[in-house]
N, C-alpha and C positions, 0 to 999 in steps of 0.2 A: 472675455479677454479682448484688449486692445487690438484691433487688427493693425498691423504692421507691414510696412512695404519691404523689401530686401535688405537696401540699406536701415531703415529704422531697426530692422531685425540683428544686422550687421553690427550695430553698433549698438544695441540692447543687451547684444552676448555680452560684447567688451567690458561694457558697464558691470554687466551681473556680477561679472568674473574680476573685475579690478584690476586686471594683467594683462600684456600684452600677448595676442596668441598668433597662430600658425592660421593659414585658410583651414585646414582639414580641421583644426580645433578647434576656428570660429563655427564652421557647419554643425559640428558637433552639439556645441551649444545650443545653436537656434533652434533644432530636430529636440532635443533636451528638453529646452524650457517651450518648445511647439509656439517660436515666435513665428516661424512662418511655413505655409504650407507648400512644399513647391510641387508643382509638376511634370515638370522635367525627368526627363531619367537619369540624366548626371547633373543633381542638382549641386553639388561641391565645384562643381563649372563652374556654374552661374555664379555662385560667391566670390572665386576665383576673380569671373570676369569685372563681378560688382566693385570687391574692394581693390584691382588696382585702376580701374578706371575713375575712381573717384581718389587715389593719392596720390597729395601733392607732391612726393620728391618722383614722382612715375611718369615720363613723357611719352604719348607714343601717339600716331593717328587717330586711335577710336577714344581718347582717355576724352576724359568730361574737364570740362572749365569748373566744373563747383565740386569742390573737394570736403572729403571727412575725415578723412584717415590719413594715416603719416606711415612709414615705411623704417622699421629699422632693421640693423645692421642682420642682426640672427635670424632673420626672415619673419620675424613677427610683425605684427599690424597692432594700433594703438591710433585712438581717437582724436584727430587735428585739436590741438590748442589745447586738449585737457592734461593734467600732469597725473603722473602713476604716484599712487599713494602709496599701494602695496605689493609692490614690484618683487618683496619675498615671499609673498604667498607661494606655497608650494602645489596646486590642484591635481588632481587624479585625471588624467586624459583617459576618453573615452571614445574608440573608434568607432566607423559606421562604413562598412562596406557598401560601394554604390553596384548597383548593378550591369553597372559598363564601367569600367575603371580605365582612363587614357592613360594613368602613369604605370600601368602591365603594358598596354601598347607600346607607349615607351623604353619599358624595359626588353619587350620580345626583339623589339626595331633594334635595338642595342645590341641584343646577342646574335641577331641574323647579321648585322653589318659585321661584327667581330667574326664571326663565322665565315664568311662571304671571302672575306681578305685573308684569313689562311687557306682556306681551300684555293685563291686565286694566285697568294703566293707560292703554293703546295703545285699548282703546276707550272708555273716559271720557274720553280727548281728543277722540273724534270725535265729541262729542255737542256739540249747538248749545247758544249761552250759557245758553237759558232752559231746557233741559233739564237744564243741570247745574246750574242755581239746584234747581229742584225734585230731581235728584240731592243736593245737601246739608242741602236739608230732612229727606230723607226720613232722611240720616244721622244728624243729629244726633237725628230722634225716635229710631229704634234705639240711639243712646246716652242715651237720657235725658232728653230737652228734651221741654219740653211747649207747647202754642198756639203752633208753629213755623207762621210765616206768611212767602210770598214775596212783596215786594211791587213786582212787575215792573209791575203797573197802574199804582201810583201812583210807582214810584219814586220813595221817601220817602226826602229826602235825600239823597238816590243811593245809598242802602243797599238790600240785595237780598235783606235779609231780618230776620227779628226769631223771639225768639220768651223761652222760661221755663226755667231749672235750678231745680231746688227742690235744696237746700241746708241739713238740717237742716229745720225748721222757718221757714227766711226763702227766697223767691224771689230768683233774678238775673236781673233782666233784661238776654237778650243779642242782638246786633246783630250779622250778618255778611255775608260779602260775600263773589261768588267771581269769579275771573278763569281762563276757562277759557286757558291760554295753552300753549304744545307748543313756545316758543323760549326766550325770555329769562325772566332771574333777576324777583322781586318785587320792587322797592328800596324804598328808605327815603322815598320822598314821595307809594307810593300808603298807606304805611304812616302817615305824618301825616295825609293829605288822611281816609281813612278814620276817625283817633282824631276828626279835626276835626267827623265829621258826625257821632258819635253820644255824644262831651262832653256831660255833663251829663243825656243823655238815657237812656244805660244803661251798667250798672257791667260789662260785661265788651263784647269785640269777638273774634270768628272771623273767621281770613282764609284761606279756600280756594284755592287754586291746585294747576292739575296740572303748573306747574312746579315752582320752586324759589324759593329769597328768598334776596336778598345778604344779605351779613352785617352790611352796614349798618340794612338791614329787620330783622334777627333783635335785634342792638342798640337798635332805636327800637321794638323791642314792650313793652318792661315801662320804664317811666321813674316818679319818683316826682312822686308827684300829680297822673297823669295815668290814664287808662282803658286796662287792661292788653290788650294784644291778641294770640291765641291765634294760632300762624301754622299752619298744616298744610297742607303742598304735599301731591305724589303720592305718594309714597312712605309717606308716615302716609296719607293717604285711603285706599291700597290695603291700609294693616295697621291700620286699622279695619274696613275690610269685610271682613279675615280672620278677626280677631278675634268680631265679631260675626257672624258670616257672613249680612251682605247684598248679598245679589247673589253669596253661596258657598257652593255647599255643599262636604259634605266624603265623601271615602268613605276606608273602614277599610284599609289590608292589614296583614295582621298578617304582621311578620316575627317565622319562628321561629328559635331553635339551640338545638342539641342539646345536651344535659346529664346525656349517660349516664354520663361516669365519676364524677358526682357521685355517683351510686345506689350505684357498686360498693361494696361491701364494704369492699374495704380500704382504701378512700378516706371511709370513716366518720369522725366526731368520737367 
């Protein structure tokens, strides 16, 4: 049998197959017709790596100047400059389990972060109203705001708080309000009652909730001629404090894979 480099193999599948395929499908093939032998332990990687460093519509730091493959829309890969003959061939896909799979990594990383953020919104509901006033104080200094003040003393206008965006060179003065609530939607009349108290008094309004806001509330925030009002339920408060990380920290793991038969020899450029 012809010995075959990655790419030759890459693009022997393609051929065999007449159709354009998927990475996991390309691998498939090459392990199939045993165009190439790899050693790697996630050698579906290395495919990965092969075919988009080498397509043309694919730009990125590590990509290669000499291309073979072209990139379409349905994630499939298909050979630079050749035409598909028989693009309705229908073929039997045949999986192949690697024995370190990074797209379960992916998926675990995906359920721990969705995990992460109920449990983190799970205990910002359980803090009493004044503590989550002084919780959104403290947010908004971390993003920016300056002489953020709560005013739970005087409740001032029944607003819950105020404070400064600098903005270029001009201040906004901003007004917000939070409604710790763990049931119902925001609607649309705490959403007027609130434009109503701070009209004329400041050019923007935040509206905190660890719930949510009807879609009549999301409609009655920005109207014209009136004082535009920022909504941010639970779900933005907790990827704010992800973002920022307050109240997060973060720790490293670095996942590796292997990228030996890049090295070989006869898989050089």
């Amino acid at each position: 049998m012809k010995k075959f480099t990655i790419n030759q193999a890459i693009t022997e599948a393609l051929k065999r197959e007449g159709i354009p395929l998927r990475i996991k499908e390309i691998y498939s093939r090459i392990i199939e017709y045993d165009l190439y032998r790899f050693r790697s332990i996630n050698p579906e990687h290395i495919v990965r790596t092969m075919v988009r460093r080498h397509t043309e519509n694919l730009d990125f730091p590590s990509s290669s100047h000499t291309k073979y493959f072209t990139s379409l829309k349905n994630g499939k890969y298909w050979i630079k400059d050749v035409p598909i003959k028989n693009a309705a061939v229908i073929i039997e896909k045949k999986e192949y389990k690697d024995s370190v799979v990074y797209e379960e990594l992916e998926k675990l990383h995906k359920k721990y972060i969705n995990s992460f953020k109920l449990s983190l919104l799970k205990q910002i509901m359980e803090l009493d109203s004044y503590s989550f006033e002084i919780f959104c104080k403290k947010l908004l200094t971390v993003y920016g705001f300056k002489n953020v003040k709560v005013t739970r003393e005087k409740r001032d206008g029944g607003l819950d708080g105020y404070g400064e965006l600098k903005i270029g060179l001009a201040k906004m003065e901003v007004a917000f309000e939070c409604k710790r609530w763990k049931g119902n939607s925001i609607g649309r009349p705490l959403i007027s009652q609130f434009r109503g108290d701070i009209q004329g008094k400041f050019q923007q309004g935040i509206f905190f909730t660890t719930s949510n806001f009807s879609k009549e509330a999301e409609e009655a925030s920005f109207q014209a001629g009136a004082v535009p009002i920022i909504l941010i339920d639970g779900s933005a408060i907790i990827d704010i404090m992800i973002e920022k990380q307050f109240g997060v920290e973060v720790k490293e793991l670095p996942i590796y894979t292997d990228a030996i038969d890049l090295i070989l020899p006869e898989n050089r450029e």
